[in-house]
Each structure stands twice: as structure tokens, then as C-alpha cells.
C-alpha positions in Angstrom: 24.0 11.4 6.2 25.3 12.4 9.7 23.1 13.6 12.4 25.1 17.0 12.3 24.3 17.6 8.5 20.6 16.4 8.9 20.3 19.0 11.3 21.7 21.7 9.0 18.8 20.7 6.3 15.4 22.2 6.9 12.4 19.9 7.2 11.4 21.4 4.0 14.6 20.3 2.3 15.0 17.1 3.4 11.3 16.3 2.1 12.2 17.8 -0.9 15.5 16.1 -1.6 12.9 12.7 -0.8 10.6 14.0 -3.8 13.3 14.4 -6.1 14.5 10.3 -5.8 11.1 9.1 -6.0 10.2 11.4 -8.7 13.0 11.9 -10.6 15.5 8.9 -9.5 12.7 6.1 -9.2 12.7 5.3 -5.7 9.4 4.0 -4.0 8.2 6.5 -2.1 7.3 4.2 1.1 11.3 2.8 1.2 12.8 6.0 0.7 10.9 8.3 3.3 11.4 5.5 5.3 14.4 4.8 5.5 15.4 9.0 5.3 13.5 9.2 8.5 15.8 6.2 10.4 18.5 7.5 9.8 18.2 11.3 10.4 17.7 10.6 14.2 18.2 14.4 15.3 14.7 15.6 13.7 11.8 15.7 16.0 8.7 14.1 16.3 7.3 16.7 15.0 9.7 17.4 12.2 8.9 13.7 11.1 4.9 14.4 10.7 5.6 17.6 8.5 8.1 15.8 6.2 5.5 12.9 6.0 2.9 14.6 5.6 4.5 17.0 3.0 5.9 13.8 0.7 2.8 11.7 0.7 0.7 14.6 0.2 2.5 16.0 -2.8 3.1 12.5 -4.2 -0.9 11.7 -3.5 -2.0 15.2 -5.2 0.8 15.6 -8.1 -1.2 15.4 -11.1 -3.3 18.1 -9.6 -0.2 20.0 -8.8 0.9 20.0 -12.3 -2.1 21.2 -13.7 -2.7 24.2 -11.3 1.4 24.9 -11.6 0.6 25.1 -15.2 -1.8 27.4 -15.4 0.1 29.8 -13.7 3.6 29.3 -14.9 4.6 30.1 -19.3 7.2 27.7 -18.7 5.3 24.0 -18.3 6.5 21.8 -15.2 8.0 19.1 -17.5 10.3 21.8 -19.5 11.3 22.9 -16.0 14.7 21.9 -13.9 14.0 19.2 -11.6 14.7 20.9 -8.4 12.5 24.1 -9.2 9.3 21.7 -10.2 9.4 19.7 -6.9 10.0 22.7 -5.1 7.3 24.2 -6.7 4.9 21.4 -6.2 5.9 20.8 -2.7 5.7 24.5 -2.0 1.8 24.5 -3.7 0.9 21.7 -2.0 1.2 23.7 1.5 0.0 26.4 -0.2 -3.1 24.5 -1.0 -3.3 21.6 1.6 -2.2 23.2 4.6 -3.8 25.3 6.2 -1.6 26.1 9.4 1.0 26.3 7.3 1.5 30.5 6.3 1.6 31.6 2.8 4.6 33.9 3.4 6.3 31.1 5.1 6.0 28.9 2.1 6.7 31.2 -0.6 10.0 32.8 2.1 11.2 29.0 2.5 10.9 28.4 -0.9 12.8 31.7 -2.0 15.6 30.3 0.5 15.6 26.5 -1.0 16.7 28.1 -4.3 19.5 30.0 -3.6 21.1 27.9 -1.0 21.2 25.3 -3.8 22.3 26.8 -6.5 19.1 28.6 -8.1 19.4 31.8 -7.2 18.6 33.3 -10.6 15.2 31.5 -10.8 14.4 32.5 -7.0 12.6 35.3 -8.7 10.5 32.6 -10.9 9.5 30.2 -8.0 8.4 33.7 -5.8 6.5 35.4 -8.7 4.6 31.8 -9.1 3.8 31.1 -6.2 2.5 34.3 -4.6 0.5 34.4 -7.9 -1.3 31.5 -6.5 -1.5 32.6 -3.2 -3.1 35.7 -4.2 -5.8 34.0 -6.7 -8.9 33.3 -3.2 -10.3 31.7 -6.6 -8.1 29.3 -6.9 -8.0 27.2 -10.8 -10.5 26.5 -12.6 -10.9 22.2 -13.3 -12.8 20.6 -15.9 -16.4 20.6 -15.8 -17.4 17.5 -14.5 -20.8 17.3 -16.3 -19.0 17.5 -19.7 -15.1 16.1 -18.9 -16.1 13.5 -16.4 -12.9 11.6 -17.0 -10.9 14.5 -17.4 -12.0 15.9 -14.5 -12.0 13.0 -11.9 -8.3 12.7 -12.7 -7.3 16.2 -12.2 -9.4 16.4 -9.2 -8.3 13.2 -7.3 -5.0 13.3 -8.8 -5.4 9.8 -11.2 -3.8 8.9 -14.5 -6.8 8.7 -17.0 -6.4 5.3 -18.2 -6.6 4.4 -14.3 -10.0 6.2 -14.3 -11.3 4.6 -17.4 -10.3 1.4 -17.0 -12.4 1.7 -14.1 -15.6 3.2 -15.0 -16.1 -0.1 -17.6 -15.7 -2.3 -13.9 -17.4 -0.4 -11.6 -20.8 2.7 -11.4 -19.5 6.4 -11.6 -20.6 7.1 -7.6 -17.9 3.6 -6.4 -15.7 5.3 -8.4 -15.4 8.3 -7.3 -15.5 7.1 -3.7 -12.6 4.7 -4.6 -10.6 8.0 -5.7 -11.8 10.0 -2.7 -10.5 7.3 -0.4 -6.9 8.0 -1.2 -6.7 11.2 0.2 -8.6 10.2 3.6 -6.3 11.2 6.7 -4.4 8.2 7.7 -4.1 8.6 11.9 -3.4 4.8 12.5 -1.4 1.5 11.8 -3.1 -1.6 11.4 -1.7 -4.7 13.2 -2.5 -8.2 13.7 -2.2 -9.7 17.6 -0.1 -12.2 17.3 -2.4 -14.7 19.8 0.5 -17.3 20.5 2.3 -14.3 22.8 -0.5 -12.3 24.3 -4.4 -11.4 23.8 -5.6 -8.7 22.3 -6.6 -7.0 26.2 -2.7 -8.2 27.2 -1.1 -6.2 24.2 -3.6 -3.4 24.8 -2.2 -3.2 28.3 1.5 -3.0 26.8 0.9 0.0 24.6 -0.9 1.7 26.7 2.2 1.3 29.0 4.6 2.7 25.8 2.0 5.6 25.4 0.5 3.9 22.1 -3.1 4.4 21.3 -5.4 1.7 20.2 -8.2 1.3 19.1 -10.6 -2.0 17.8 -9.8 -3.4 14.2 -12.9 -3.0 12.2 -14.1 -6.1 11.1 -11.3 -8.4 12.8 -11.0 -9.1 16.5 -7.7 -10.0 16.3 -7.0 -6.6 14.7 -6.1 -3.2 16.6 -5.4 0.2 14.9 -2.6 2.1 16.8 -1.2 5.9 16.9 0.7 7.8 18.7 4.0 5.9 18.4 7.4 7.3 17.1 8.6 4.3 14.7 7.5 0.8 15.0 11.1 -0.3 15.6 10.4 1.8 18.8 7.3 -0.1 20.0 8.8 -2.5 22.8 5.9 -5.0 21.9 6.7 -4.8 18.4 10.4 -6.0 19.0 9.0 -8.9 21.4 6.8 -10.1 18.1 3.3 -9.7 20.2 2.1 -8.2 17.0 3.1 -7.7 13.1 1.8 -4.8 10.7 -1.1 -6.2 8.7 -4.2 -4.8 7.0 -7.4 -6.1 7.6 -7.6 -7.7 4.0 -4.7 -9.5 4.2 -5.9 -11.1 7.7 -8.8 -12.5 5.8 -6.7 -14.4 3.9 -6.4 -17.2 7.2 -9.6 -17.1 7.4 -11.3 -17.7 4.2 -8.5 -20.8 3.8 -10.4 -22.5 6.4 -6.8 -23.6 8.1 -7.6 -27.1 10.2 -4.5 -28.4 12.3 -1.7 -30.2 10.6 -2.2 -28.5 7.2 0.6 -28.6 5.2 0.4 -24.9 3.6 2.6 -23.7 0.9 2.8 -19.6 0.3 4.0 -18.4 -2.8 5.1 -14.6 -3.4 5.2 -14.2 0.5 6.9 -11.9 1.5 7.1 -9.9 3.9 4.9 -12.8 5.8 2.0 -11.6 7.4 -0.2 -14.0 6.0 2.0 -17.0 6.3 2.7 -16.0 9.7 -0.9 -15.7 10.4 -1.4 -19.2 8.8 1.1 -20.5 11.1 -0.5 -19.0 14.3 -3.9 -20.9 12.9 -2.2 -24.2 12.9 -2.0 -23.6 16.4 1.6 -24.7 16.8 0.9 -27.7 14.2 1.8 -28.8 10.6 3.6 -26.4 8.7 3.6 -23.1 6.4 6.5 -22.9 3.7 6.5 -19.6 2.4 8.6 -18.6 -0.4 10.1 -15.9 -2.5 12.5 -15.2 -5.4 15.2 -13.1 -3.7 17.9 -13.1 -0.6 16.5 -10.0 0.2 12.5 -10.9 0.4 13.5 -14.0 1.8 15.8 -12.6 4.6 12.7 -10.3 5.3 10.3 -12.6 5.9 13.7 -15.0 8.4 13.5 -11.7 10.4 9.6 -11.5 10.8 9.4 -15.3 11.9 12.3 -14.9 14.3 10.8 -11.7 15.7 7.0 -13.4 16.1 8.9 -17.1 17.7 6.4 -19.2 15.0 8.2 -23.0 15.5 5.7 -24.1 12.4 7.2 -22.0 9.6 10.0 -21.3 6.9 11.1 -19.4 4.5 12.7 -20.5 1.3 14.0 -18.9 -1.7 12.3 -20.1 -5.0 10.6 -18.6 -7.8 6.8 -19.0 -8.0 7.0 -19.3 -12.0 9.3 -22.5 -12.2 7.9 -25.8 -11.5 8.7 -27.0 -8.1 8.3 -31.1 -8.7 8.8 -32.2 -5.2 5.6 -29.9 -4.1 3.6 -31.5 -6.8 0.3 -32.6 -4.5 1.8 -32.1 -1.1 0.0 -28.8 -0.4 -3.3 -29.1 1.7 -3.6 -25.2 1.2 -1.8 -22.8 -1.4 -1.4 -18.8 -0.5 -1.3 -17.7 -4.1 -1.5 -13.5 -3.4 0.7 -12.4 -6.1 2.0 -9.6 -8.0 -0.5 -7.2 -9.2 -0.8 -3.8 -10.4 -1.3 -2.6 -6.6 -4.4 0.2 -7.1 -5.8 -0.5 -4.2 -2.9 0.3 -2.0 -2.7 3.7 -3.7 -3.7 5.4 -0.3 -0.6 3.8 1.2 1.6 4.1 -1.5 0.6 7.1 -4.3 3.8 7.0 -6.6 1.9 3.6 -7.6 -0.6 5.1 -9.8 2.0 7.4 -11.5 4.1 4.4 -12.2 1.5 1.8 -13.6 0.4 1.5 -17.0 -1.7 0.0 -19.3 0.8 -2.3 -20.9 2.7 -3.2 -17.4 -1.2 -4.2 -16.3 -1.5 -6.3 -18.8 1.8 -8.1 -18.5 1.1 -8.5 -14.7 -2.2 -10.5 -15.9 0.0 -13.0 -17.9 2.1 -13.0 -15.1 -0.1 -14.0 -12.4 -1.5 -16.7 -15.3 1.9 -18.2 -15.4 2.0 -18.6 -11.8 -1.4 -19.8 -10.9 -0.6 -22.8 -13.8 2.2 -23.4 -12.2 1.4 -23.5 -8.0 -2.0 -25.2 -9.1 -0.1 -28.2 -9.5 1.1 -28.1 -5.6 -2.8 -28.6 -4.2 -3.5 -32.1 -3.5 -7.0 -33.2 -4.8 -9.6 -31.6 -3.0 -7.3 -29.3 -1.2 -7.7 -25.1 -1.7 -6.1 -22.6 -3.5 -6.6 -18.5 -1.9 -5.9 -16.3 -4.9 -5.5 -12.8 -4.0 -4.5 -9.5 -5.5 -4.7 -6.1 -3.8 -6.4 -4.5 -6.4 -9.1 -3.4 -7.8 -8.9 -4.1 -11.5 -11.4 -7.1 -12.9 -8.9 -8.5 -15.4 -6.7 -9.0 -12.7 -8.6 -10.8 -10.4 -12.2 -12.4 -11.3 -10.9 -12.3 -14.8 -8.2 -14.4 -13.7 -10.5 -16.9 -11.2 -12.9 -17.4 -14.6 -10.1 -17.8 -17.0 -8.4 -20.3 -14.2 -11.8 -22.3 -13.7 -12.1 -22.8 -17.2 -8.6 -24.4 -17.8 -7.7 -25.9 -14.5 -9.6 -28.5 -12.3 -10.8 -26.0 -9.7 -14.0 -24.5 -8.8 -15.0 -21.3 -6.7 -16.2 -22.7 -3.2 -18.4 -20.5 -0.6 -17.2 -18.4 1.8 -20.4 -18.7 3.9 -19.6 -19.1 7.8 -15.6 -17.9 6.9 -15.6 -14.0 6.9 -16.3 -12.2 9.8 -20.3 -10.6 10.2 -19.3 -7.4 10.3 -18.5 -7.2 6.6 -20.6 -6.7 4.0 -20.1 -9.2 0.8 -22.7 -10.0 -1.5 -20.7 -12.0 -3.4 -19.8 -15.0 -0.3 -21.9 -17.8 -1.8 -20.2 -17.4 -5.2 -16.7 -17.7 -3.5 -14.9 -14.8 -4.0 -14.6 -11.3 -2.1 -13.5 -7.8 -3.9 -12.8 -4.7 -1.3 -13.4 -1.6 -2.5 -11.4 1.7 -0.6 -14.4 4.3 0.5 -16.9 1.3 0.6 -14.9 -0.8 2.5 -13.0 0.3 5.5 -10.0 -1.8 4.1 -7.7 -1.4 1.3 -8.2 -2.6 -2.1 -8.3 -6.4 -2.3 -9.3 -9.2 -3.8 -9.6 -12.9 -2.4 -10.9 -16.6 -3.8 -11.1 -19.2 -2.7 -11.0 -22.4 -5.4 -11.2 -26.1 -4.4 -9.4 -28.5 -6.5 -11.5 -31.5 -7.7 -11.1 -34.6 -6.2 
């Protein structure tokens, strides 16, 4: 799309026409707002904030959405033409969620949206429902949450049921519900890793403050900042230079818990985009090697473009697929990065369209999956080397389930993590080897981590 016709779209349009690939076409909501928002390079910063804020919100609060949408409207959102519903729910969503946003504006733009594309006889429909819900100071009434606990946590925090349930048999009703609350916490800033072969973290600091980025400390990590104020990352000058790379707090425990020592020969499966090989590498201290691997051109040629952009001499990428035997890697690998494929709940606040598009039978698959694989890479740690597994999620089957069922059938055994994780956090499970982060306990995302020893 030209610069010309992106300017003759609303903002409200264009988030809309965003909604309608990612709900209706299939597109990940993360890819396709990004790359909508590179390309249309007349809208302003602060045209880019509302149509964020507008997509991720109504993707993150859709199933609540639907219900109130429901009980207002005879015709029921799934019977209803794909344009009008996600005008409708991104229209309630403002309505709803925010607050500087004015009714009459919503309902007016709305009006507008219809007719110009080619709705004009249901412009009527979308103004009678949503000025019925503007005028209802009561709002909808949820289920009661003393006798439709499930019921009601998913229409409330906007979570398929099964999600909900599935979790209730892992984890207490209050962790729960402060997992679901997490989701919906205002997300101000990025977290990145320093990359400490270029700069400190006082040098890099020193940088953004000079592009007019905001920093502040990482939360558990010292070699973590959390940054605002930026227009796009391919913006940030530093960025470009590889001083630093996007990277959760999680995923930077991954170097740590590995123990790295210099002239480890380190093998990552599933890697990319990189961070945690390239943070591998950076431990190595310009020694040894990481190899880190992936199935496709495309993941592969991501990860090329991270190691060129960072200026690591100790690491490659390769294309090969983590669930065929590799024989010339049998025993070479003093450390193997297993973080693979998983259901991805804990990254829901990130990325909502997640939840809507995992189920109970994909879950399950993903756990013979991530079997398959962890028989296969096992076979690359040399005896007494380690082997990280890591998911970023929050389902047991997935990860301990997998660590117990791997134990029992391979020659591996959970090792401490005493002295490898940082103070700062909390983990009562360190001496047994293994970490789970839990959103709204943890100030992280989701994740999972072990670390396994391979018997000598």
C-alpha cells in the first residue's frame, strides 16, 4: 500500500482491516501489525499507538467482546458478516477500554466505516448496537464467579475454557487468576539484552539517552534494560550497530543456568530468532563455538541477520531439522539449547491471538513433538555434558511432564541450579533443577527452564 492511500485510511480502518487478517485470514497478529505499521510510513507516532493499542487490545479482550456484543445484538457475532463483527468489536472495545476515546466518536466512526465500505444498509445495525451499549452505565452482567468460576474467569480475562481448566488441575485458583490478569497489564517497555562485547550497560545507556530512548534497569538481570519512548526498533541507531538485541528476561536465563565455561562447544536446536544462542556466544567470551539451527531458509536467514547485526565471530547458523538424527553431532555437544516448540501460554500477553488459536488436541501433539526432539538432540550431549530444556509456557505436561518422562527413559538427571540464577528471583524449586515463571508472580513472561546432566 502507498503512502498516499495509507493516508486516505483512517487509523480506525487500517486497524480494522489488521483485525480482519488475523481473525478471519489467519495471520499472527504480532507479524501482521508489524509489518502494516513499516510500511505505512505517513502515519504518525501517535496514529501508530492508537492502532496498537486498538488491535492488541481487541485481540487480548475478544472473547469478552463477543459475549457483551451478544447480549445486545438478536443476530449472534458468528452469524454476522465479517467486516460488521470486527467493526463491532473493535468499536466496543473503545467503547469499553478507552476512556479518552468519546462515545459519539466511536459509534460516528463506526457509522462512517460501514458505508464507505460497502455496508451502508447495516450502518443502522452497528449504530443501534452500539449506542445501546453506550447508554447501558450498567454495563453486562458476567457469570457469577462463586457458582461459574470457570465460566466466569474466561469471560472475564478473555480465555478459552479448556485454557482455564487445564490450568486450575496445575496451579491454586488465586495463581490463576493472577496468571490471566497479567495479560492485560499495560505494556510501556521493550526488554533487551546488552550485548557486553560492544558496549556496557552505562555506555548503551548513554546512547539512548542521546536517541531520546528511555531506560530503565532489567528486573532480575544486569545485563537487561527495559526501553520506551522509541518509534521502531529499526529506528534505534544502537540497535542497527548490534549494541543490543530484543530479549525477555526468561530467555536470558537460559545462558546462565547452562553454566557456559570457555571453549564449549554448544549446539541450539529450534533457534531461531537467536537471542539465546547469541547470548551463548557473548559467554564464550569470543571462544569455542554456538551452532544454532533451524528448519527453514526463512528462520535461518533470521537468525544470519541477528549475528551479522551483533559482529559474534563464535557463531552459525545452519538449516536442519531438530527431529532427524544429525550423526556427525552424536557426542560433540558440551551444551545443548533444547527450547522448543510449545503451546506458547505464557507469551499470551505478547501475543493474544495465541490463546484463541491453541487447543487441546494441537497441545497434545506439541507434547509428542517436543518428545521426538528431546530423543533425538539427547544423543548430541557428550557424557556428562548438559542439556537446557525450555518451553515458554505454562502448561505441566509440557514441561516437567516432559523433564520426568525424559529422566525416566534417557540417561539424564535434573542437576541444581544453586549459585546459577540471579538473587533477585524467587525459585523454590533451584535445588531440584528446574525453574517455571509464572506471568503476575513473576515479572517475566511464562517460561520454563531445566537443566539435565547426562551421565557419565
Amino acid at each position: 500500500m502507498t503512502d498516499r492511500k495509507a493516508a486516505e485510511k483512517s487509523s480506525r480502518e487500517i486497524a480494522l482491516d489488521i483485525l480482519i487478517e488475523i481473525l478471519e485470514k489467519g495471520d499472527f497478529s504480532h507479524t501482521q501489525l508489524n509489518r502494516t505499521l513499516k510500511t505505512q510510513t505517513a502515519l504518525t507516532k501517535q496514529d501508530r499507538s492508537f492502532i496498537t493499542r486498538l488491535v492488541e487490545g481487541t485481540l487480548e479482550r475478544l472473547i469478552t467482546l463477543d459475549y457483551i456484543l451478544n447480549g445486545y445484538s438478536k443476530v449472534k457475532v458468528e452469524k454476522m458478516k465479517p467486516f460488521i463483527r470486527n467493526l463491532l468489536r473493535m468499536s466496543l472495545y473503545q467503547l469499553k477500554y478507552m476512556d479518552q476515546v468519546p462515545d459519539s466518536a466511536v459509534c460516528n466512526e463506526a457509522v462512517k466505516l460501514a458505508g464507505k465500505r460497502g455496508f451502508k444498509s447495516l450502518s443502522g445495525f452497528v449504530n443501534g448496537v452500539l449506542r445501546n451499549i453506550a447508554r447501558n452505565s450498567k454495563g453486562s452482567v458476567f457469570p457469577l464467579e462463586e457458582k461459574e468460576r470457570e465460566e466466569y474467569l474466561s469471560i472475564l480475562y478473555s480465555t478459552p475454557r479448556w485454557i482455564i481448566e487445564k490450568w486450575l488441575k496445575d496451579y491454586d485458583y488465586e495463581t490463576v487468576k493472577n496468571m490471566l490478569a497479567a495479560q492485560f497489564e499495560e505494556k510501556k517497555y521493550t526488554t533487551i539484552r546488552v550485548n557486553l562485547a560492544k558496549n556496557t550497560v552505562e555506555e548503551l545507556t548513554e546512547r539512548l539517552k542521546e536517541e531520546n530512548v528511555e531506560t530503565i534497569d532489567g528486573n532480575y538481570l544486569s545485563c537487561a534494560l527495559k526501553i520506551q519512548g522509541f518509534e521502531n526498533m529499526e529506528s534505534i541507531k544502537a540497535f542497527a550497530k548490534g549494541r543490543f538485541t530484543v530479549q525477555d528476561e526468561s530467555s536470558m536465563l537460559i545462558g546462565l543456568i547452562a553454566g557456559i565455561q570457555e571453549k564449549d562447544f554448544i549446539i541450539d536446536v529450534c533457534g531461531a530468532p537467536g537471542g539465546k544462542a547469541l547470548h551463548a556466544a557473548e559467554l564464550l567470551k569470543g571462544t569455542g563455538m554456538v551452532e544454532t539451527r533451524d528448519v527453514t531458509d526463512y528462520k535461518v536467514a533470521l537468525i544470519q541477520e541477528n549475528i551479522r547485526r551483533m559482529g559474534l565471530p563464535n557463531i552459525k547458523a545452519v538449516k536442519k531439522d531438530a527431529t532427524l538424527k544429525d550423526e556427525d553431532s552424536i557426542l560433540k555437544a558440551d551444551i545443548v539449547l533444547a527450547d522448543l516448540p510449545c503451546s506458547g501460554l505464557g507469551v499470551i500477553g505478547k501475543k493474544p491471538d495465541i490463546k484463541y488459536n491453541m487447543t487441546r488436541e494441537k497441545q497434545q501433539e506439541l507434547v509428542k513433538l517436543q518428545r521426538e526432539i528431546l530423543s533425538v538432540v539427547s544423543g548430541y550431549v557428550k557424557a556428562g555434558g548438559i542439556l537446557i530444556y525450555s518451553t515458554c509456557t505454562v502448561n505441566r505436561e509440557e514441561n516437567l511432564g516432559n523433564v520426568e518422562w525424559f529422566t525416566e527413559n534417557y540417561p539424564f538427571q535434573l542437576e541444581s541450579l544453586e549459585g546459577l540464577l540471579p538473587e533477585k528471583l524467587p525459585c523454590e524449586t533451584k535445588e531440584k533443577g528446574y525453574l517455571q515463571l509464572i506471568p503476575g508472580i513473576h515479572e517475566t513472561d511464562g517460561f520454563f527452564m531445566a537443566r539435565l546432566r547426562k551421565n557419565t
